[in-house]
N, C-alpha and C positions, 0 to 999 in steps of 0.2 A: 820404095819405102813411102809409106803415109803419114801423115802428121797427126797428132792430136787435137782437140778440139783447143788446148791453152797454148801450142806451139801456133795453130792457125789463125787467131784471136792476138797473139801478143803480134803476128808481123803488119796482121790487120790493122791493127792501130785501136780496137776496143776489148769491150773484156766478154772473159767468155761466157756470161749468162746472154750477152746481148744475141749473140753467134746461136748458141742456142735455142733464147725465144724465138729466133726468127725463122728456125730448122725448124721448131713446131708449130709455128701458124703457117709458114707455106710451103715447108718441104725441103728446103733449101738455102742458100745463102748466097742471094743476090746471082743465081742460077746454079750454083754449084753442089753437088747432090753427095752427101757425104756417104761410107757405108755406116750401117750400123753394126755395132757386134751381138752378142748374146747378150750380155750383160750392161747392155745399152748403152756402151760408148759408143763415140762417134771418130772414123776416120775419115781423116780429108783425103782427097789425091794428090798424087805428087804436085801436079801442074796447079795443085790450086792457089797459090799464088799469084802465078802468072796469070791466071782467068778471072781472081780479081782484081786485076790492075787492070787489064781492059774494061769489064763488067762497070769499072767506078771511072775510068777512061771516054769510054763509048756506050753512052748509054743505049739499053737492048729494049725492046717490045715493052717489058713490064714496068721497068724505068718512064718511060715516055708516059704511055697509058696512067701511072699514078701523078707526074708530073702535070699532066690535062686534066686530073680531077680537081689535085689541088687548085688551080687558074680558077676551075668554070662554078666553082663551091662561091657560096655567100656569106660573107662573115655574119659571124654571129652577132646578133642586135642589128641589125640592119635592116631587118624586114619589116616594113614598113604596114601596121592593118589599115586593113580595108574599109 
């Protein structure tokens, strides 16, 4: 049995446009690859709760990698001219 995108979104802890945005800028949701139907909903897999409690647990490749952009970034008004 698969979940919905408002059933996957309410255990998540957000709401589901959030869930959503983030299936269409990178495919996914914090790795987990929903199917899509014909008529453009989205199902979750069973286990996807469980994947992301680890995923928000243990952070993975993509986690880290955004993690080290945010550090090595310069705030903004900081730049000093030359």
């Amino acid at each position: 049995m698969s979940f919905s995108t408002k059933t996957f979104a309410e255990h998540a802890g957000v709401e589901q446009q959030t869930v959503r945005g983030r299936v269409c800028q990178t495919g996914s949701y914090f790795g987990i690859v929903p199917s899509k139907l014909i008529n453009g909903r989205l199902l979750w897999p069973d286990d996807a709760l469980v994947r992301l409690t680890l995923a928000t647990s243990e952070p993975g490749r993509e986690q880290q990698a955004a993690r080290k952009a945010r550090k090595e970034k310069t705030p903004v008004g900081n730049n000093k001219a030359a």
